[in-house]
C-alpha positions in Angstrom: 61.9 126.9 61.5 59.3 124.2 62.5 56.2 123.7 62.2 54.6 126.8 64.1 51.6 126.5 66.8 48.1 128.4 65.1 48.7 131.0 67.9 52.3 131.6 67.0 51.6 131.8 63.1 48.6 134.5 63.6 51.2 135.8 65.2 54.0 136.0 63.0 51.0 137.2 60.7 50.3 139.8 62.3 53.9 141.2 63.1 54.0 141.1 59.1 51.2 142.9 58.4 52.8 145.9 60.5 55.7 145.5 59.0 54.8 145.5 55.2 52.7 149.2 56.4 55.7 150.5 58.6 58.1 149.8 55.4 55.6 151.3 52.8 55.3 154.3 55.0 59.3 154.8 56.4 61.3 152.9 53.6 63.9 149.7 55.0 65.7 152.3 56.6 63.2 154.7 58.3 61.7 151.8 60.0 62.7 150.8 63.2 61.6 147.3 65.4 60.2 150.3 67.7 58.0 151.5 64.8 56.9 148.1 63.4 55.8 146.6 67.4 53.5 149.7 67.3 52.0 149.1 64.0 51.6 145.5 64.9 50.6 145.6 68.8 53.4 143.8 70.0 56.7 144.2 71.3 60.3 144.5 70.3 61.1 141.2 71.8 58.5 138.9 69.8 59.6 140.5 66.9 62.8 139.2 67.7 61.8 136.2 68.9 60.1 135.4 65.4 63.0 137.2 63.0 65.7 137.8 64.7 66.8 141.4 63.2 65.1 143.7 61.2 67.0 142.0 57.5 65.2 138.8 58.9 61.7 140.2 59.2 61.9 142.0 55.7 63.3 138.6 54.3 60.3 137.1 55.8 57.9 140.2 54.3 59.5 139.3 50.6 58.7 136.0 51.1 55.1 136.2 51.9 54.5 139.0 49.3 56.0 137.2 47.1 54.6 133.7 47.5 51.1 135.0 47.4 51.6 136.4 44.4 53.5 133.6 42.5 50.0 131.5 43.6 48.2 134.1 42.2 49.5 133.7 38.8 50.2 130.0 38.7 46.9 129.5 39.6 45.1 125.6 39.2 44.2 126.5 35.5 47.7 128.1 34.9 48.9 125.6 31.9 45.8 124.4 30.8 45.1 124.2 26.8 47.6 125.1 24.1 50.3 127.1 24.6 48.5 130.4 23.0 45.8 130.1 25.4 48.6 129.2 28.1 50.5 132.1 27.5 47.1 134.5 27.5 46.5 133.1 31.0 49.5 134.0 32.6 50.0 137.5 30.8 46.5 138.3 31.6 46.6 136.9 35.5 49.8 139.2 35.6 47.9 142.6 34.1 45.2 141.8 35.8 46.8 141.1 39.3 49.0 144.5 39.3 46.0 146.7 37.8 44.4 146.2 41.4 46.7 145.5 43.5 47.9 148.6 45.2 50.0 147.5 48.1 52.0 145.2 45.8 53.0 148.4 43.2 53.9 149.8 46.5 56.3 147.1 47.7 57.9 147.1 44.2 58.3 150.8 44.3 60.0 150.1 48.0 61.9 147.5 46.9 63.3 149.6 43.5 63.8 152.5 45.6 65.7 151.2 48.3 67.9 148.9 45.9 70.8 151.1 45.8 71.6 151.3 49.5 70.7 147.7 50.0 71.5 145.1 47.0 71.3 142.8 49.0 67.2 142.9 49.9 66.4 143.8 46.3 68.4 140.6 45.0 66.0 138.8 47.6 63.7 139.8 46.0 64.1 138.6 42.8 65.3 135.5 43.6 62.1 135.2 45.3 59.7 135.6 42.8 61.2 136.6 39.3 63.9 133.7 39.5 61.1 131.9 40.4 58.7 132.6 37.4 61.4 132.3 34.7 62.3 128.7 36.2 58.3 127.8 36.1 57.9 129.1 31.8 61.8 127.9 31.0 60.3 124.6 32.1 57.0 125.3 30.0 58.8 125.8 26.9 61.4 123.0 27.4 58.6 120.4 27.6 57.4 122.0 24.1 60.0 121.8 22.1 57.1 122.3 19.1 57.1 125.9 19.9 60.6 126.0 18.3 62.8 128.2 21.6 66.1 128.1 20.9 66.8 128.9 24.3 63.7 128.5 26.7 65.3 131.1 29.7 65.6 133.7 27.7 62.2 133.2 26.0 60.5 132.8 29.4 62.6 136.2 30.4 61.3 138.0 27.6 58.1 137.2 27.9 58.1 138.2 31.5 60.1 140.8 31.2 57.4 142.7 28.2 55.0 142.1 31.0 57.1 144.3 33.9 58.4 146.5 31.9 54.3 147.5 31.3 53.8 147.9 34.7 57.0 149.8 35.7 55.8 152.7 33.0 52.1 152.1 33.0 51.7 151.9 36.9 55.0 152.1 38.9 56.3 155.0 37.0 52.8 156.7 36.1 53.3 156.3 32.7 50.0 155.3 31.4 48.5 159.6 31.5 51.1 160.1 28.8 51.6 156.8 26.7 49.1 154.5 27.4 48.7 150.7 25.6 46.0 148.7 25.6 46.7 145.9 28.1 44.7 143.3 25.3 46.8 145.0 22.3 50.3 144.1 24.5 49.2 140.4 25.4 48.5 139.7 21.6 51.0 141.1 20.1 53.8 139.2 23.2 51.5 136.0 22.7 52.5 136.1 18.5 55.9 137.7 19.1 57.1 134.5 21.0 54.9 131.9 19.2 55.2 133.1 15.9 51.1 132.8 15.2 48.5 135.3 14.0 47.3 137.7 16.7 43.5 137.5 17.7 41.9 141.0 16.7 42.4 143.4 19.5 41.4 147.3 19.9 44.5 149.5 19.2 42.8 152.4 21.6 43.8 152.5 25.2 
């Protein structure tokens, strides 16, 4: 796609935004084109125009939910300082991002949910954002071959993958009534697990 006119990108916004609410509400396969032209106040045939099918507008919704979110954690101060302080960043930018962020817990439950019917959008998704991430920290920890990673994708999976696993039981799966952790007490104890350094003092109580 070119570069797109102001007009036409407000545009393409706004058809998104009616979109991301029509699929939160319906699911991928309760929502119709009919459905998402209401919730955006458009028609059927600039939704077309702009995605082609429905599979092309919810590629383009992953996308920008995605992207925004990727920003969000690799943020401008995102590897500044040593790699302790590094790694606090990020874990704490990713806690911190999903503890108030509502409509994204939403579009991961969407996205989990609908994975078994369609593969294909779920594996979308996570080559848009969690393929993304561990390419981002594999290349962290090659270019520190100090912190001793034998292999830096897997370490930049488990790191990640401590950090999701918190928010599918704490959040997704309403875990955290029943077994709650200290968001502070999970960073620390990640941060020494993978670095092999003492952990700062942290509060065991949730």
């Amino acid at each position: 796609m070119g570069t797109l006119t102001l007009a036409a990108q407000r545009k393409r916004d706004q058809i998104l935004a009616g979109a991301l609410q029509s699929f939160l509400q319906a699911g991928y396969e309760g929502t119709s084109m009919d459905r998402v032209a209401t919730a955006a106040g458009g028609s059927k045939i600039t939704i077309y125009k702009h995605f082609q099918d429905k599979e092309g507008l919810f590629t383009a919704l992953i996308e920008q939910v995605t992207a925004r979110r990727f920003h969000q954690i690799f943020d401008d101060r995102a590897f500044e300082g040593e790699p302790d302080q590094v790694l606090r960043h990020i874990a704490h930018r990713v806690l911190d991002m999903l503890a108030i962020d509502a409509e994204y817990i939403a579009f991961l439950r969407l996205i989990v949910g609908e994975s078994g019917r369609f593969p294909a959008l779920a594996q979308l998704f996570v080559q848009a954002l969690p393929q993304k991430v561990w390419a981002v920290l594999s290349q962290y920890f090659a270019r520190h071959p100090d912190l001793h990673s034998p292999c830096p994708e897997a370490t930049a999976r488990i790191f990640m993958g401590a950090l999701i696993s918190y928010v599918m039981t704490q959040k997704i799966l309403h875990g955290q009534a029943i077994a709650p952790l200290n968001p502070d007490t999970l960073v620390e104890c990640l941060v020494t697990m993978v670095l092999g350094q003492p952990p700062l003092q942290t509060t065991a109580d949730p």
